[in-house]
C-alpha positions in Angstrom: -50.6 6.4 30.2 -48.8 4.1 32.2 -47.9 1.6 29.5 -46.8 4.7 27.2 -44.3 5.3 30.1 -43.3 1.9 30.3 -42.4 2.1 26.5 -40.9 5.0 26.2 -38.4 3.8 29.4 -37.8 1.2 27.5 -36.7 2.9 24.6 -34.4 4.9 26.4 -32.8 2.0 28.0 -32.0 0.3 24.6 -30.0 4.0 23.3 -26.1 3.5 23.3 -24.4 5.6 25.2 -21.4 7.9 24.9 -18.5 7.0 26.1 -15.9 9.3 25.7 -12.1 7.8 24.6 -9.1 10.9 24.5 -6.8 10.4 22.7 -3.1 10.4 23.9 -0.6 12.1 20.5 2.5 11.3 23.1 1.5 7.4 23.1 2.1 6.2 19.9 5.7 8.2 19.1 7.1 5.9 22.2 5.7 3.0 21.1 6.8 4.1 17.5 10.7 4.3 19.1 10.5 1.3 21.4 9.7 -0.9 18.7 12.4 -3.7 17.8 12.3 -6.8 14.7 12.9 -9.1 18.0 9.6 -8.7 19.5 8.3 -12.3 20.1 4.7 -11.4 18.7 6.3 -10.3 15.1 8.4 -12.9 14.5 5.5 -15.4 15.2 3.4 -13.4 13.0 6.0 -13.2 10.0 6.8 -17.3 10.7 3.6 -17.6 9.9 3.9 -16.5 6.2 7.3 -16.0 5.3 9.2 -18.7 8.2 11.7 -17.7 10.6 14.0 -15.4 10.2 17.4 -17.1 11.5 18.8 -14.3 13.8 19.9 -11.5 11.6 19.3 -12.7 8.8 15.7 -11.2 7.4 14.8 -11.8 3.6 13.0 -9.6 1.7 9.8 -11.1 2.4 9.9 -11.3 5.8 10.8 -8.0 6.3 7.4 -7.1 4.1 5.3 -9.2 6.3 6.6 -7.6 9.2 6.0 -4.0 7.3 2.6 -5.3 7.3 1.9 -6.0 10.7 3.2 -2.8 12.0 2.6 0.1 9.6 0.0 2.8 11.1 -1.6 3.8 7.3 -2.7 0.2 7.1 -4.3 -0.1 10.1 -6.1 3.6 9.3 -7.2 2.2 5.7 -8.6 -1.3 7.5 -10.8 1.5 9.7 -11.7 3.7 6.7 -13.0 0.1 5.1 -15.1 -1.1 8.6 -16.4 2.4 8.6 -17.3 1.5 4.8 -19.0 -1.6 5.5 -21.2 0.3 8.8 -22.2 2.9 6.7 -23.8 0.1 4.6 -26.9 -0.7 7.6 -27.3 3.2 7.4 -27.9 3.7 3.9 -30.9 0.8 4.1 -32.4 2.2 6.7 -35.9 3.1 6.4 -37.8 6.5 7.7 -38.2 5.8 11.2 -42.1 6.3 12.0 -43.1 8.8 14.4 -46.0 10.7 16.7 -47.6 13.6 16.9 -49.9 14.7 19.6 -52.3 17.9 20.2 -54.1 19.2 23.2 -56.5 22.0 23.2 -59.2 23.6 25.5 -62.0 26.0 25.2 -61.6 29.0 26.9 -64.2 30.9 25.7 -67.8 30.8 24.1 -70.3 28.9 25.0 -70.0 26.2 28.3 -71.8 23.0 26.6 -70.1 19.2 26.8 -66.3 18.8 27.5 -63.6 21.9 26.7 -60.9 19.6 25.8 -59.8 18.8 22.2 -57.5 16.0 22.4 -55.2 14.6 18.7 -53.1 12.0 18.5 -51.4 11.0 14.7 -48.6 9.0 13.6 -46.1 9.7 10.7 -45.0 7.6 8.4 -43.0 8.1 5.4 -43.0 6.1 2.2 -39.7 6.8 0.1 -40.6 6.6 -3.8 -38.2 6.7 -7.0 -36.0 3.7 -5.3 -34.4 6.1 -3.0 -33.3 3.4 -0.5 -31.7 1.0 -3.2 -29.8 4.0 -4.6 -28.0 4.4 -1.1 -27.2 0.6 -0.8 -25.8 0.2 -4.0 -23.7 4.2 -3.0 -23.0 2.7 0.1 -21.2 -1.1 -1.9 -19.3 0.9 -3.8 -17.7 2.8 -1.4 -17.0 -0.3 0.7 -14.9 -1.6 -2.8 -14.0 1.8 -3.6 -12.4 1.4 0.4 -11.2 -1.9 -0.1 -9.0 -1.3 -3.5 -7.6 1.4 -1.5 -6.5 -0.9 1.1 -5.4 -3.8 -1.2 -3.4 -1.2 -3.0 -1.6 0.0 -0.1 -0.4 -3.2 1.5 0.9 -4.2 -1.8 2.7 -1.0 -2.1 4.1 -0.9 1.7 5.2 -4.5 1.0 6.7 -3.6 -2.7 8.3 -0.8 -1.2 10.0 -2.5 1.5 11.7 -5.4 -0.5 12.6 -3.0 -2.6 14.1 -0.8 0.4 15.6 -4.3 1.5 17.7 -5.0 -1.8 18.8 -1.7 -1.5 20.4 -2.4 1.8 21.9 -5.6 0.8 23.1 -4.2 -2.3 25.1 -1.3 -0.3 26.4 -4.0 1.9 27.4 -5.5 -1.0 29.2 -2.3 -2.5 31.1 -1.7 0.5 33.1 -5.2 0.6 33.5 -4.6 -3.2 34.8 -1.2 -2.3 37.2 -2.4 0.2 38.6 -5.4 -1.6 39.5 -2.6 -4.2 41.3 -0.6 -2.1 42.9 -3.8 -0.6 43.9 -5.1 -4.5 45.3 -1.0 -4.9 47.1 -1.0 -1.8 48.8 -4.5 -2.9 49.8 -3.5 -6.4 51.4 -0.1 -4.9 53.3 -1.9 -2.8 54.8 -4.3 -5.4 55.0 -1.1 -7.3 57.2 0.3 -4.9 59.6 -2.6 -5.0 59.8 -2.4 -9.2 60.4 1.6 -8.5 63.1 0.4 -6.1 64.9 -1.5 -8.3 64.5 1.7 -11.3 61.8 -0.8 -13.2 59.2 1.7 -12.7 58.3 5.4 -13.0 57.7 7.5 -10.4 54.5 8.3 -13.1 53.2 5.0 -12.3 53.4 5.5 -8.6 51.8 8.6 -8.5 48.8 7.0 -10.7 48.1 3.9 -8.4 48.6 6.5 -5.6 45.4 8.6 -7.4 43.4 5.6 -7.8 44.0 4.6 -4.1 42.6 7.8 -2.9 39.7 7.8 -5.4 38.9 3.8 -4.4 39.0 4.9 -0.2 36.2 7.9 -1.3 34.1 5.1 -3.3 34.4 3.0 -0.2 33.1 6.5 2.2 30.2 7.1 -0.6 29.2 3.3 0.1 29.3 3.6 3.3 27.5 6.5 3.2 24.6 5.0 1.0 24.3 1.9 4.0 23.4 4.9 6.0 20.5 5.7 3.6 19.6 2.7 3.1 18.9 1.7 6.5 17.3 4.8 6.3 14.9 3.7 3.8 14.4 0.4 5.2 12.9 1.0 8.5 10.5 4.0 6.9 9.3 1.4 5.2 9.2 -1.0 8.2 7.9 2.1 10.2 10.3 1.0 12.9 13.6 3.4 14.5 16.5 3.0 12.7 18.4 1.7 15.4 16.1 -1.7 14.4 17.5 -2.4 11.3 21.0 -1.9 11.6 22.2 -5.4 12.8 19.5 -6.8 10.3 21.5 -8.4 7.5 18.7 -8.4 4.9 18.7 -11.2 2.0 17.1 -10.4 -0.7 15.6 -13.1 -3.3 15.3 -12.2 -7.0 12.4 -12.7 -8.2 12.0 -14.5 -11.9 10.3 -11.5 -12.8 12.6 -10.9 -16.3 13.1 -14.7 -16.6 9.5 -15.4 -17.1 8.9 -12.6 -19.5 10.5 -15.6 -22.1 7.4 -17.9 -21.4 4.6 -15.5 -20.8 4.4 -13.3 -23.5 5.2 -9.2 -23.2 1.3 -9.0 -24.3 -0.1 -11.7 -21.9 1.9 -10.3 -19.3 0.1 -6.2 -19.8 -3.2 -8.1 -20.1 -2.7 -9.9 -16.3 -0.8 -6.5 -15.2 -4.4 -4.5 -16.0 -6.5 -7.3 -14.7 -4.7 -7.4 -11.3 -3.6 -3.6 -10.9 -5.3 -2.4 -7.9 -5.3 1.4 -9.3 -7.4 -0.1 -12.1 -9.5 -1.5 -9.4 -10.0 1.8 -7.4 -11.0 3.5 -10.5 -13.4 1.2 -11.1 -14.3 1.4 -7.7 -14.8 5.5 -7.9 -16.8 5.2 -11.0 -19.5 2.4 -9.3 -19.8 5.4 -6.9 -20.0 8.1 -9.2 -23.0 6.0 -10.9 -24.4 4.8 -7.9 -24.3 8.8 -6.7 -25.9 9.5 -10.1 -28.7 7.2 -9.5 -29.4 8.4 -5.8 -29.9 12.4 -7.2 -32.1 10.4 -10.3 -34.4 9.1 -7.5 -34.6 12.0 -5.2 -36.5 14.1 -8.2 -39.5 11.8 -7.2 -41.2 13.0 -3.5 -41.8 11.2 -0.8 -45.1 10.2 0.5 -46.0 11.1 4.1 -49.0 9.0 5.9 -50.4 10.6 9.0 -52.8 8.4 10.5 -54.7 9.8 13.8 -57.3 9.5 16.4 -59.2 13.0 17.4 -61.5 13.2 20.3 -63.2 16.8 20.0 -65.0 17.7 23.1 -66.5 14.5 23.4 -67.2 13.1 20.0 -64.2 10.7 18.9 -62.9 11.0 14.8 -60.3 9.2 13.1 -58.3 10.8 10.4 -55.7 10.2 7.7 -53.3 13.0 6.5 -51.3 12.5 2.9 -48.4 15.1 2.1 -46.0 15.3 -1.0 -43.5 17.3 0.1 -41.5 18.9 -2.5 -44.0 18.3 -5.0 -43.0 21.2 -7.3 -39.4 22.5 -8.6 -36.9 21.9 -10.6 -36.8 18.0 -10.9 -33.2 18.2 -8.9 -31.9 18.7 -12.5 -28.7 20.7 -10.7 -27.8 18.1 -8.8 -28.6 15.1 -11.5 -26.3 16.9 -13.8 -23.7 17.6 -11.5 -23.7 13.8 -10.9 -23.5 12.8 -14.7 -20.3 15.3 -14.9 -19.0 13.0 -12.2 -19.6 10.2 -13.8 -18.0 11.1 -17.1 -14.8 11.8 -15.3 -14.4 8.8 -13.0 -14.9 7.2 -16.6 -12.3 8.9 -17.8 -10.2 8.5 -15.1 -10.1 4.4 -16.0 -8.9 5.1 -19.4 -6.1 7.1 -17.6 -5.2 4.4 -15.0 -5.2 1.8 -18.0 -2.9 3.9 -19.9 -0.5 4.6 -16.5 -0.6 0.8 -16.1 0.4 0.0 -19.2 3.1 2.4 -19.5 4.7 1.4 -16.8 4.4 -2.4 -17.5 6.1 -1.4 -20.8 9.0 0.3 -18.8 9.5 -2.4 -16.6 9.8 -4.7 -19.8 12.1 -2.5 -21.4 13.8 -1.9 -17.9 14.2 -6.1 -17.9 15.6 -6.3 -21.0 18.2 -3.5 -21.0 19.7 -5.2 -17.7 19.9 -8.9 -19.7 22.2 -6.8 -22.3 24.1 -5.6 -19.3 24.0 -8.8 -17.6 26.1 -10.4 -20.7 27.7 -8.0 -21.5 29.1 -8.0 -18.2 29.8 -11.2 -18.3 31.5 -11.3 -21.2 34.5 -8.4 -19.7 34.6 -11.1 -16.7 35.7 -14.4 -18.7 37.9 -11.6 -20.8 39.6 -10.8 -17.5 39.5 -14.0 -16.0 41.7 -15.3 -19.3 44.3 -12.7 -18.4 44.5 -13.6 -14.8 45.4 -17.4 -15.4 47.6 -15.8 -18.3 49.7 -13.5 -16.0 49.8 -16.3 -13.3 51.2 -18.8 -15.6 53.7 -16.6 -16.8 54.7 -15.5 -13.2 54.7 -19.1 -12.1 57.3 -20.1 -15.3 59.7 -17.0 -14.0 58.6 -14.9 -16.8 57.4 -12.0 -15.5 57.0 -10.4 -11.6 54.1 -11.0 -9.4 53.4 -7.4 -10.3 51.4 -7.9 -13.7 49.2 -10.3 -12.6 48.3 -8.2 -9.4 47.7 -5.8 -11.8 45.4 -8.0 -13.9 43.6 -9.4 -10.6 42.5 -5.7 -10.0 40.7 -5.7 -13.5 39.3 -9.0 -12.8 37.9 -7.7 -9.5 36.8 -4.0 -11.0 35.2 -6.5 -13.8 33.3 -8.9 -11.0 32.4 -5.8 -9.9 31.1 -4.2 -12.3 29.0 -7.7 -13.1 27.5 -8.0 -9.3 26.1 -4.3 -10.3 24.4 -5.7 -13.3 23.5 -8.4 -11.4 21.6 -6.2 -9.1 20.1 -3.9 -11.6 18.6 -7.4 -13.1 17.2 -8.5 -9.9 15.5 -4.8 -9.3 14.2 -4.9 -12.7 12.6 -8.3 -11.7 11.0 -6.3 -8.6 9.9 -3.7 -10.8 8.3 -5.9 -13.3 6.4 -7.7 -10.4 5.1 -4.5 -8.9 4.0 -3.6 -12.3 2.0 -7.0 -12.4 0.6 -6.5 -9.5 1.6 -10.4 -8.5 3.9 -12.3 -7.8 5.9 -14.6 -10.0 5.4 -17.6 -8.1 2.1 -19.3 -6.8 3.8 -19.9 -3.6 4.5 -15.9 -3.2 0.9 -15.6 -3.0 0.2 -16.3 0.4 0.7 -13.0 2.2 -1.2 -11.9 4.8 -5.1 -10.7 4.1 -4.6 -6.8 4.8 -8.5 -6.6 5.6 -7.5 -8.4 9.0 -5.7 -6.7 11.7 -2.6 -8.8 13.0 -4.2 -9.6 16.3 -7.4 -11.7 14.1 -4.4 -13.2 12.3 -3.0 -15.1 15.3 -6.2 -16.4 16.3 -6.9 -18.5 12.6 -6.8 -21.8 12.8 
């Protein structure tokens, strides 16, 4: 008796123990609005992949790295997958064997030998059908299942963010066009004013540059306006206040996502994009479950077998037994459940044909997407050497005394509205490149490659060698 109590103090010194941990909603909002791109421990963790930013200046990349390190749905996703990988000791875990004890005494009948009827049996359960390797193999899928999800997210967030940081750049970029235009108007209605002066001009004419003044200052407020939403944009994606981004000066790098559509191959290029696709991964992933799923109802059909080995000592006279149950013996074969699980199956099947045909749709429209912005791109380029001609025209002929400084302000403004009009194209061109990446799934570069491991929190990071 004594060493049963030692035991079982034992046993209860070796239990975990609750510990209870509140959570706070009011903590994370202020350290959501006290967060700030300067903080010393970001910038070493986005040196580490991306190099330094220099002061305001924050590329593309570097502001992804940083979205990285700081976005709260990563961090829930790298829990869901550790709480994947735990659940992976539970599902092998055996039936734990157990006791069973019995006391009795006569109370009645005949007063002969001892009144007391003492049973003690153990239980043990044998699981049959491969029950335990039908859980381990549920349990592996869900840990890829998990980790697709993951990898699919931080290449999203980080997608999403250099595509939120050309945005920002590019309606910086509007807004000096924008005001140069109104600058170029302002200049040829004041030379305009001079010509009406002198009766060389209409009042017509003035009245038209006048118009286009007013419509070039409400182009420059609808850029400025779409800095507001870009900044917006950029630190949702960074997960940071807005007040963060808004003396970041954002450079973006265009990927040679079009330019490399020359050497690869449009059909090399959808074969890589559904072999790296992470939503072709995380079907793949849900249909290992569905079939590991199917194969844990498969097994439970079959009963386990219970062993109840005992020791008896009946008024005296000591017996040892052995007890053997099939529980669940008769029924219906779990045939509800097995064919619920096949219906499961035959979705999550179906489900990868539908990724595969998303992925490759979309591939397709970032391809076509690429090669309508090349036509642009020339074309573009093509009004801008027009215009440019005119310009050294006009100034030739004002600098022989042939005409007034008038036409070739006039004819700067079309070189400017066509420059214009080309750093727009040029933009579209470099967004189609991001598109066409994100469509791959990968970089365009092997030195792109090194981004962070999202499976890692940023606190493991800074410990690597």
């Amino acid at each position: 008796m004594i060493r049963f109590a030692r035991c079982l103090a034992l046993a209860c010194m070796a239990c975990v123990r609750y510990e209870p941990r509140p959570l706070d909603p009011a903590r994370h909002p202020i350290e959501l609005r006290s967060r700030d791109l300067g903080d010393s421990s970001l910038v070493a963790g986005v040196a580490r992949y991306a190099g330094l930013p220099e002061g305001r200046r924050w590329t593309d990349r570097q502001l992804a790295v940083a979205a990285l390190r700081l976005r709260a749905d990563l961090r829930r996703l790298r829990a869901e997958w550790r709480a994947a990988r735990a659940a992976i000791r539970t599902a092998g875990e055996r039936p734990r064997p157990g006791v069973e004890g019995d006391l009795e005494r006569r109370v009645g009948g005949r007063d002969e030998g001892s009144p007391w009827v003492v049973a003690v049996a153990g239980m043990f359960a044998l699981e049959l059908g491969g029950k335990r390797g039908a859980r381990l193999q549920a349990a592996r899928a869900a840990v890829t299942l998990a980790e697709s999800t993951l990898l699919a997210a931080a290449w999203g967030a980080a997608t999403d963010t250099r595509r939120a940081a050309a945005g920002l750049a590019q309606a910086g970029g509007e807004v000096e066009d924008a005001r140069e235009e109104v600058r170029l108007l302002e200049e040829v209605h004041g030379l305009e004013r001079a010509r009406y002066a002198e009766a060389a001009l209409g009042a017509s004419d003035l009245a038209r540059t006048s118009t286009e003044i007013q419509n070039a200052r409400l182009s420059l407020a609808e850029a400025e306006h779409g800095v507001f939403e870009a900044q917006a944009a950029l630190a949702a994606a960074l997960a940071v206040p807005v007040r963060a981004v808004e003396a970041v000066e954002p450079v973006f790098t265009p990927p040679a996502g079009c330019s490399s559509l020359d050497s690869i191959g449009v059909d090399s290029f959808v074969a890589g994009a559904l072999r790296r696709r992470h939503e072709v991964s995380l079907a793949l992933g849900k249909y290992a479950l569905a079939e590991s799923r199917l194969r844990l109802q498969v097994a439970r059909q079959y009963p386990n077998l219970e062993l109840g080995p005992g020791f008896i000592w009946d008024q005296g006279v000591n017996r040892w037994t052995l007890a053997l149950a099939l529980p669940a013996l008769l029924g219906s074969r779990n045939r509800g459940a097995i064919g619920e699980a096949e219906a499961a199956r035959e979705v999550a099947g179906l489900e990868v044909a539908e990724v595969q045909d998303s992925v490759f749709a979309h591939v397709e429209s970032a391809v076509q997407r690429c090669r309508g912005a090349a036509l642009e791109m020339a074309a573009a380029d093509s009004v801008v050497a027009a215009a440019t001609r005119l310009v050294e025209r006009d100034r030739a002929a004002y600098r022989r005394g042939e005409t007034s400084r008038l036409e070739p302000a006039r004819t700067e403004l079309q070189l400017l509205r066509a420059q214009r009009a080309r750093r727009r194209a040029e933009r579209r061109l470099a967004l189609a490149s991001l598109e066409l990446e994100r469509a791959a799934a990968g970089p365009s570069t092997p030195a792109m490659n090194q981004w962070p491991d999202p499976r890692q929190e940023p606190e493991e990071e800074a410990t690597k060698p």
